[in-house]
VOTI-344776 format. One record per residue (C-alpha): residue in three letters; x, y, z. Coordinates in Angstrom, 3 decimals, m for minus. Layout:
// VOTI-344776
<atom><aa>ala</aa><px>X</px><py>Y</py><pz>Z</pz></atom>
...
END
This chain:
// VOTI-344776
<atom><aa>unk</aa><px>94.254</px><py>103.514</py><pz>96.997</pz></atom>
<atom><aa>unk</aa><px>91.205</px><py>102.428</py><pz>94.997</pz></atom>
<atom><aa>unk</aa><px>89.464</px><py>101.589</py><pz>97.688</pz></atom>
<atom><aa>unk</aa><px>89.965</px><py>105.227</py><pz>98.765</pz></atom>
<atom><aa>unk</aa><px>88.805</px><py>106.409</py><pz>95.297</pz></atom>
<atom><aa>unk</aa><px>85.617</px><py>104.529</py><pz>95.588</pz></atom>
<atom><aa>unk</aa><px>84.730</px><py>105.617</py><pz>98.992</pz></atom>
<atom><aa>unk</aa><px>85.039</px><py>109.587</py><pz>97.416</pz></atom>
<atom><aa>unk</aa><px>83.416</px><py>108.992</py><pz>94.641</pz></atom>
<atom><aa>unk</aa><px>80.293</px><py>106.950</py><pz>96.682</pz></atom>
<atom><aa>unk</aa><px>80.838</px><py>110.273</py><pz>99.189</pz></atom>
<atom><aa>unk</aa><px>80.792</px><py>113.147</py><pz>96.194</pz></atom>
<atom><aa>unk</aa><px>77.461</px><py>110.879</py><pz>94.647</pz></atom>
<atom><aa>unk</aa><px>75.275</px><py>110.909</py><pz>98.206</pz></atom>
<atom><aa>unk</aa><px>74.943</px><py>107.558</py><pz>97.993</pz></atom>
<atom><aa>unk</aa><px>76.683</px><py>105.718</py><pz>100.949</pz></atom>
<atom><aa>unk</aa><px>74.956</px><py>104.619</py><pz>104.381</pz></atom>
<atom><aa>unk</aa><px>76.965</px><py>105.212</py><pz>107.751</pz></atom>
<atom><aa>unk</aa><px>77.794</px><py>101.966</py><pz>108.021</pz></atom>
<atom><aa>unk</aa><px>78.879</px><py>101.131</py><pz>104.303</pz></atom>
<atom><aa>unk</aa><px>81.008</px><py>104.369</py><pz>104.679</pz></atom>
<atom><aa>unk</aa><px>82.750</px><py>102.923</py><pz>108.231</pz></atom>
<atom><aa>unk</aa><px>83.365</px><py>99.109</py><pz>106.023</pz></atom>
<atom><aa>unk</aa><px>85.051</px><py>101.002</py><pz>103.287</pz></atom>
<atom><aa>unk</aa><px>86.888</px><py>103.101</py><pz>105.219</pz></atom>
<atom><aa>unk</aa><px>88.261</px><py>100.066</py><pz>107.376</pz></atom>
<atom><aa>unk</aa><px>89.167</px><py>97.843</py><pz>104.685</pz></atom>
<atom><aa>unk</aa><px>91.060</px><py>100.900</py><pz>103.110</pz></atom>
<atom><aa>unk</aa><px>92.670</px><py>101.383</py><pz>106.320</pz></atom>
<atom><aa>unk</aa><px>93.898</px><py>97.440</py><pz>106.472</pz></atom>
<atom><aa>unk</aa><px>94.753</px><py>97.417</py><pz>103.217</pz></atom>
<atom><aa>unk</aa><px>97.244</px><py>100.420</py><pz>103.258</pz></atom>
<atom><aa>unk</aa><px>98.921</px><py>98.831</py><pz>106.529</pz></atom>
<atom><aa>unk</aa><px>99.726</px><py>95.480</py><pz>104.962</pz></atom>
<atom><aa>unk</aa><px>101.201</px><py>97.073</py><pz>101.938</pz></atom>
<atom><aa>unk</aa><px>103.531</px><py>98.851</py><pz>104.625</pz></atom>
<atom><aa>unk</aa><px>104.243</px><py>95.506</py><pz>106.365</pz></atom>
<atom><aa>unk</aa><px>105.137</px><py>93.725</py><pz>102.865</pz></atom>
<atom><aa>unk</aa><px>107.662</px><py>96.571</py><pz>101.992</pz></atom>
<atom><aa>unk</aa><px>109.650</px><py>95.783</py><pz>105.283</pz></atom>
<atom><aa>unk</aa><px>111.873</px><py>93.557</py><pz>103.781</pz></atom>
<atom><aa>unk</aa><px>112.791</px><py>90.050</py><pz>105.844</pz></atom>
<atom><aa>unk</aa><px>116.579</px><py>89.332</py><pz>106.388</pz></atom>
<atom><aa>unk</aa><px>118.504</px><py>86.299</py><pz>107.940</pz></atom>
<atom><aa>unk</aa><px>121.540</px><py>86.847</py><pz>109.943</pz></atom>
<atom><aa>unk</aa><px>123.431</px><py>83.749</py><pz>110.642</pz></atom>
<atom><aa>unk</aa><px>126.858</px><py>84.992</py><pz>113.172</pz></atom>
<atom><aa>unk</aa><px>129.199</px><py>83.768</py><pz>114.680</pz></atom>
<atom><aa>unk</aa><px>132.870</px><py>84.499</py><pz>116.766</pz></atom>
<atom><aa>unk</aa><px>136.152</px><py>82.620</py><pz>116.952</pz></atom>
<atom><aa>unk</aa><px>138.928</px><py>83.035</py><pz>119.339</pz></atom>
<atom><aa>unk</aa><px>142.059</px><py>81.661</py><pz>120.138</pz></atom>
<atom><aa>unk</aa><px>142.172</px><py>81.546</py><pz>124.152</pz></atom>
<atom><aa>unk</aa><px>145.971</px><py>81.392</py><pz>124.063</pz></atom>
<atom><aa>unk</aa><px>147.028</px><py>83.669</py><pz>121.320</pz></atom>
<atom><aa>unk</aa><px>143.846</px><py>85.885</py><pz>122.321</pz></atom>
<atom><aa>unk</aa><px>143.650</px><py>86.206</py><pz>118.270</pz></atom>
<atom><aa>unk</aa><px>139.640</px><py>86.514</py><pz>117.307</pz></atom>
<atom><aa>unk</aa><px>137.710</px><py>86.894</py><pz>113.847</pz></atom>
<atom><aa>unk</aa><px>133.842</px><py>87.511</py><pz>113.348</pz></atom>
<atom><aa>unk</aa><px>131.941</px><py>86.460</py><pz>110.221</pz></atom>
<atom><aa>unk</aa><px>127.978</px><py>87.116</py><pz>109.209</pz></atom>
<atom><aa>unk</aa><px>125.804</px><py>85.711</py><pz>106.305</pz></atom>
<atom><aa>unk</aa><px>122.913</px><py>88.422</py><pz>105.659</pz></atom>
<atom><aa>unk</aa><px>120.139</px><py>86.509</py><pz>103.547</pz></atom>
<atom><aa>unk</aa><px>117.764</px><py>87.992</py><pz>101.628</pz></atom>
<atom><aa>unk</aa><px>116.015</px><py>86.329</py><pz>99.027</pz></atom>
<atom><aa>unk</aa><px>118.617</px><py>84.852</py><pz>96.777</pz></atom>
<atom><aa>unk</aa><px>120.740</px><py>87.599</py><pz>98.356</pz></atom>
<atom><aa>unk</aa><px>123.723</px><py>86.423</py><pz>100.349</pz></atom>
<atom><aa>unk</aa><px>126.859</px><py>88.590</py><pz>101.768</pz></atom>
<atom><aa>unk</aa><px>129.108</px><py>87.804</py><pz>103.914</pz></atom>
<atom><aa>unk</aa><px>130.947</px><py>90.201</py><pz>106.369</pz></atom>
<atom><aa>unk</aa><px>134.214</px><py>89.467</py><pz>108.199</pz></atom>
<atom><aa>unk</aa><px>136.496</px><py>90.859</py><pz>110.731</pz></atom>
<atom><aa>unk</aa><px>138.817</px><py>90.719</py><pz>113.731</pz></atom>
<atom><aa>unk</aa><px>140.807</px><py>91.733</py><pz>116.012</pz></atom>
<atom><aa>unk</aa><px>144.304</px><py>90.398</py><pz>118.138</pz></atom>
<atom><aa>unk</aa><px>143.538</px><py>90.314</py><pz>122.223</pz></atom>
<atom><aa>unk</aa><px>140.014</px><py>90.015</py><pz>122.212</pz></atom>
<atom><aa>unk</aa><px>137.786</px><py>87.332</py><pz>123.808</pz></atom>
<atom><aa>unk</aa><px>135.132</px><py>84.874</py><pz>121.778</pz></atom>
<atom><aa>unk</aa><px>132.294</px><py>86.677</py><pz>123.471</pz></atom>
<atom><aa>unk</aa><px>133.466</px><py>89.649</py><pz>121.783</pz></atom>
<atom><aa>unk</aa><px>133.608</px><py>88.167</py><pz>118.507</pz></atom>
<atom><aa>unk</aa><px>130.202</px><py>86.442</py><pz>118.536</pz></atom>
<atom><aa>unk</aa><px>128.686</px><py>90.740</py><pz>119.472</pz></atom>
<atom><aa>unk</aa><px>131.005</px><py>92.189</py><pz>116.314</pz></atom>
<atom><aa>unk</aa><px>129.633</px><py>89.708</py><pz>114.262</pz></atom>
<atom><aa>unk</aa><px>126.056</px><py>90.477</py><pz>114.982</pz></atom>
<atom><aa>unk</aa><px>127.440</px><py>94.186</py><pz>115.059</pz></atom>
<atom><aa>unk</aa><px>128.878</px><py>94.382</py><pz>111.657</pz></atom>
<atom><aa>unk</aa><px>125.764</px><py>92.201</py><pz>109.932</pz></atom>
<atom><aa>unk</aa><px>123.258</px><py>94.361</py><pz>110.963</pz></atom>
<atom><aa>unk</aa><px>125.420</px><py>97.812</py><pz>110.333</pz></atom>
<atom><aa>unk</aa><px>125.845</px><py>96.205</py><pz>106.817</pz></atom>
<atom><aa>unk</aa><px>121.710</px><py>97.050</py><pz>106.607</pz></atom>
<atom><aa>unk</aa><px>120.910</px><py>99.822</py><pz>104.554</pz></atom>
<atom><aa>unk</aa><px>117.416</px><py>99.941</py><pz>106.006</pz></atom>
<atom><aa>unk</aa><px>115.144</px><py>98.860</py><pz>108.100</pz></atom>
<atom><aa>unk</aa><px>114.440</px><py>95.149</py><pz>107.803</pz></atom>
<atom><aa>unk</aa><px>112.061</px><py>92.611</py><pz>109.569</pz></atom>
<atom><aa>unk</aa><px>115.502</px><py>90.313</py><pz>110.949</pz></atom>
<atom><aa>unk</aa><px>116.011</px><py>86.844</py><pz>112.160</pz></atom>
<atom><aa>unk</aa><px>119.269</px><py>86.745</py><pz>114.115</pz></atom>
<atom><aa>unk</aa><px>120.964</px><py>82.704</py><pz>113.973</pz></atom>
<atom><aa>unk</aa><px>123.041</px><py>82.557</py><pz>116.992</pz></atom>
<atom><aa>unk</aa><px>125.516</px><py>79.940</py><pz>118.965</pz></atom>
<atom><aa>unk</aa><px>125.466</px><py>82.610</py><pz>121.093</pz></atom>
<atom><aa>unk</aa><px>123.234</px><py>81.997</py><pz>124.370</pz></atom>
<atom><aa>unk</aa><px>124.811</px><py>85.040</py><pz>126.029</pz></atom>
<atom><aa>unk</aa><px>123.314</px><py>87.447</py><pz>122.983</pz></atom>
<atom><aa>unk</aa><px>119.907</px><py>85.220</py><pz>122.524</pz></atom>
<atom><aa>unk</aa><px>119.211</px><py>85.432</py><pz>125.801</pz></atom>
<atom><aa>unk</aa><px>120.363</px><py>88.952</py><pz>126.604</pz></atom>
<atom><aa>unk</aa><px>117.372</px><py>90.168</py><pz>124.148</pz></atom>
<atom><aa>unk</aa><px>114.673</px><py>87.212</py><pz>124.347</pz></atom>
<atom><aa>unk</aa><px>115.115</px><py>87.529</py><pz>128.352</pz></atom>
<atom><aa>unk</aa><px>115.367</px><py>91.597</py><pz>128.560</pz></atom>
<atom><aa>unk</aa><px>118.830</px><py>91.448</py><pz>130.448</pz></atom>
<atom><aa>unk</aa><px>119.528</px><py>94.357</py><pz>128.377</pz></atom>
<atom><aa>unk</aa><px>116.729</px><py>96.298</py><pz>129.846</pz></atom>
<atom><aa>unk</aa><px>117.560</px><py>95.385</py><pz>133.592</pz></atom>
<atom><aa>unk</aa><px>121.199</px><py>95.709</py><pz>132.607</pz></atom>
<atom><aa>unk</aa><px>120.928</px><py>99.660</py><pz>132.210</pz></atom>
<atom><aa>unk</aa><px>118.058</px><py>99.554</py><pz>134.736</pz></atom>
<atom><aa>unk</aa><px>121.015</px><py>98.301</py><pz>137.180</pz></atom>
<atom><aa>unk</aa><px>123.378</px><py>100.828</py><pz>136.045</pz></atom>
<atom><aa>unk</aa><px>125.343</px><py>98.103</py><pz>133.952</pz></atom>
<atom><aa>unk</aa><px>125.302</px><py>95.511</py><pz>136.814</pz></atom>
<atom><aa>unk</aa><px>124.195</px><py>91.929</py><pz>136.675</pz></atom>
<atom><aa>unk</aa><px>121.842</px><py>90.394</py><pz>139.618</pz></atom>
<atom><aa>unk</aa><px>125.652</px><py>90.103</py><pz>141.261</pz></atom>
<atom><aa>unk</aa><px>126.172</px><py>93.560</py><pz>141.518</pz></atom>
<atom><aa>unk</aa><px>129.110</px><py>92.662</py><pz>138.944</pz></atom>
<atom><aa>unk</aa><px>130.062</px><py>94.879</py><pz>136.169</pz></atom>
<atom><aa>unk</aa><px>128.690</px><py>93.798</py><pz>132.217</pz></atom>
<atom><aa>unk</aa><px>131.124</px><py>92.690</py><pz>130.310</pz></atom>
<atom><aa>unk</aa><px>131.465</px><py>94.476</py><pz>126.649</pz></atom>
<atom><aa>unk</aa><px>129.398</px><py>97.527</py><pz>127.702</pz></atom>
<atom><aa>unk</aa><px>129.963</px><py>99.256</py><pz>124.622</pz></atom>
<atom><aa>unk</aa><px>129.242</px><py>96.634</py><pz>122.394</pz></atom>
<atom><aa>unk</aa><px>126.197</px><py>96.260</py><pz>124.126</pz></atom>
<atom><aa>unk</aa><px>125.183</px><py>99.322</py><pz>123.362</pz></atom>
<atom><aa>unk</aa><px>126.030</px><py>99.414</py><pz>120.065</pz></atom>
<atom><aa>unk</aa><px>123.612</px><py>96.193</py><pz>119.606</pz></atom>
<atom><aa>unk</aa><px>121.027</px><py>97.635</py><pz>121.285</pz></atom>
<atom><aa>unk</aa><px>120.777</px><py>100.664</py><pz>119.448</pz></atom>
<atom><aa>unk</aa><px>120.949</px><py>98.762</py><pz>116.135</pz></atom>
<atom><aa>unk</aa><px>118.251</px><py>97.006</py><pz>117.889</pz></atom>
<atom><aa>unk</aa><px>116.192</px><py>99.929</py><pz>117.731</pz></atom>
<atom><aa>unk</aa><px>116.452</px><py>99.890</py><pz>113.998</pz></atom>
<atom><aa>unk</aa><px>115.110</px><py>96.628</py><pz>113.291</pz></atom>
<atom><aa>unk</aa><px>112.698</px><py>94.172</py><pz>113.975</pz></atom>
<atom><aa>unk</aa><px>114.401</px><py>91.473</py><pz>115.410</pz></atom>
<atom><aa>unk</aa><px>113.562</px><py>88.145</py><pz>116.394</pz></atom>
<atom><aa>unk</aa><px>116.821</px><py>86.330</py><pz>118.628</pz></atom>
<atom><aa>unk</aa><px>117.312</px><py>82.517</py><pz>118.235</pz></atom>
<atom><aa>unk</aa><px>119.607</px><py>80.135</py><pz>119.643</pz></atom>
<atom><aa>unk</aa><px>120.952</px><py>77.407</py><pz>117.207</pz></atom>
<atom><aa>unk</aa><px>122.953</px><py>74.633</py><pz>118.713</pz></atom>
<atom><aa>unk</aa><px>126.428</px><py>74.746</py><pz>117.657</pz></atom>
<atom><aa>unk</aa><px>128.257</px><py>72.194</py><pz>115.564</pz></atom>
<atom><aa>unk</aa><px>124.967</px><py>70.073</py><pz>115.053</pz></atom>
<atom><aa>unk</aa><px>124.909</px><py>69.754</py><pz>111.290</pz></atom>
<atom><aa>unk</aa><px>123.021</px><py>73.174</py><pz>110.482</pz></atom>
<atom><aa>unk</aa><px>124.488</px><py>74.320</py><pz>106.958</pz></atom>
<atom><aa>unk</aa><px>124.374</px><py>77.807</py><pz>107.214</pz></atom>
<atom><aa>unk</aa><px>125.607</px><py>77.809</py><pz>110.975</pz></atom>
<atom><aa>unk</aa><px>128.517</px><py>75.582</py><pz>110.026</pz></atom>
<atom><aa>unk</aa><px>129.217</px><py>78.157</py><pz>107.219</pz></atom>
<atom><aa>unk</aa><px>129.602</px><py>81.038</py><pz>108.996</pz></atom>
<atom><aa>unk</aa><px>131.539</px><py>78.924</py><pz>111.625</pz></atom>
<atom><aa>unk</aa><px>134.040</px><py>77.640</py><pz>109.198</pz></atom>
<atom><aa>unk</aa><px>134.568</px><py>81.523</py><pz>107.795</pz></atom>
<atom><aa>unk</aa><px>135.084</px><py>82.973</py><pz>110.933</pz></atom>
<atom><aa>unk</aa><px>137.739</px><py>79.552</py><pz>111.861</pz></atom>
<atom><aa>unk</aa><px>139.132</px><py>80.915</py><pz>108.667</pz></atom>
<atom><aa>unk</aa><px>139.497</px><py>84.509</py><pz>109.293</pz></atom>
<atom><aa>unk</aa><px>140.867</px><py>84.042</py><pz>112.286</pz></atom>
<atom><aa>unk</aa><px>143.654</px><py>81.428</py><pz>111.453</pz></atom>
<atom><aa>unk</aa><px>144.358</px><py>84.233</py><pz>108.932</pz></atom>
<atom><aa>unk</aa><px>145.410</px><py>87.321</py><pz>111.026</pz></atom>
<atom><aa>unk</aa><px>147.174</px><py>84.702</py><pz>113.051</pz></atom>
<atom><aa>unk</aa><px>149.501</px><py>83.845</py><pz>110.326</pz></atom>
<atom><aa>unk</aa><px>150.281</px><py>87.838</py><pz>109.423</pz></atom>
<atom><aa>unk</aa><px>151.473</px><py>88.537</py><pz>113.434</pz></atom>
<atom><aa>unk</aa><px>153.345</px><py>85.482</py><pz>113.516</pz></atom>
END
């Protein structure tokens, strides 16, 4: 703004060449555009699903970071499948955004990293919700419900390796173990 101030005041006075006048206004320009890109403010998402494969029991669980920020939200749901669980968990962390956020998305997940990082999305509606086997996607409406969120966000997908000593994907790991063990014992 006082860059824009200056070049006015330079303008009113007469006193400003062509090319002085094109500086200003560019470094006003840049300057107003990295204020916008520094109020974006720049989440971590670490998610992750659990399922029981007999008792088709699942939970979800997400850590949202930001600064010294951290929530956690948890869920699940009885006959469900742990693909399902790892897309509610990315589902209800970024729903539990109140704005638009710059987002880093921690993922065991290579289904979900993948589907974004490689565009399977994209060639997934392209195909009328068909992978390159002319099969059916799996979780269509979850998918979509990601991909809109999606659309809210910047988001940058990446793949950590599960169980491998990372802290905060052992954390969430352990919560959504937890969760899950939970609504088991109330339909027992």
């Amino acid at each position: 703004m006082e860059k824009i101030k200056e070049i006015i005041n330079k303008v009113q006075k007469g006193n400003l060449e062509k090319k002085e006048l094109l500086k200003l206004l560019y470094e006003a320009l840049n300057e107003k555009n990295e204020n916008k890109v520094k109020k974006v403010k720049k989440v971590s998402i670490w998610t992750d699903g659990s399922c029981n494969k007999i008792s088709k029991v699942g939970a979800f669980a997400g850590i949202i970071k930001y600064k010294e920020y951290e929530k956690i939200v948890k869920g699940g749901e009885v006959n469900t499948t742990s693909n399902r669980m790892e897309m509610k968990s990315v589902i209800k962390s970024l729903e539990s955004l109140k704005e638009r956020c710059s987002v880093t998305v921690y993922s065991d997940s290579l289904l979900i990293t993948d589907a974004f990082n490689k565009h399977w999305t994209e060639k997934w509606i392209v195909n009328g919700w068909k992978n390159t086997k002319k099969k059916p996607i799996a979780n269509k409406e979850l998918w979509e419900e990601i991909i809109e969120l999606n659309k809210h966000h910047d988001i940058t997908w990446v793949k950590v390796k599960a169980h491998s000593g990372n802290i905060d994907n052992e954390k969430i790991d352990k919560i959504a173990i937890k969760e899950r063990k939970k609504i088991e014992n109330t339909i027992q």
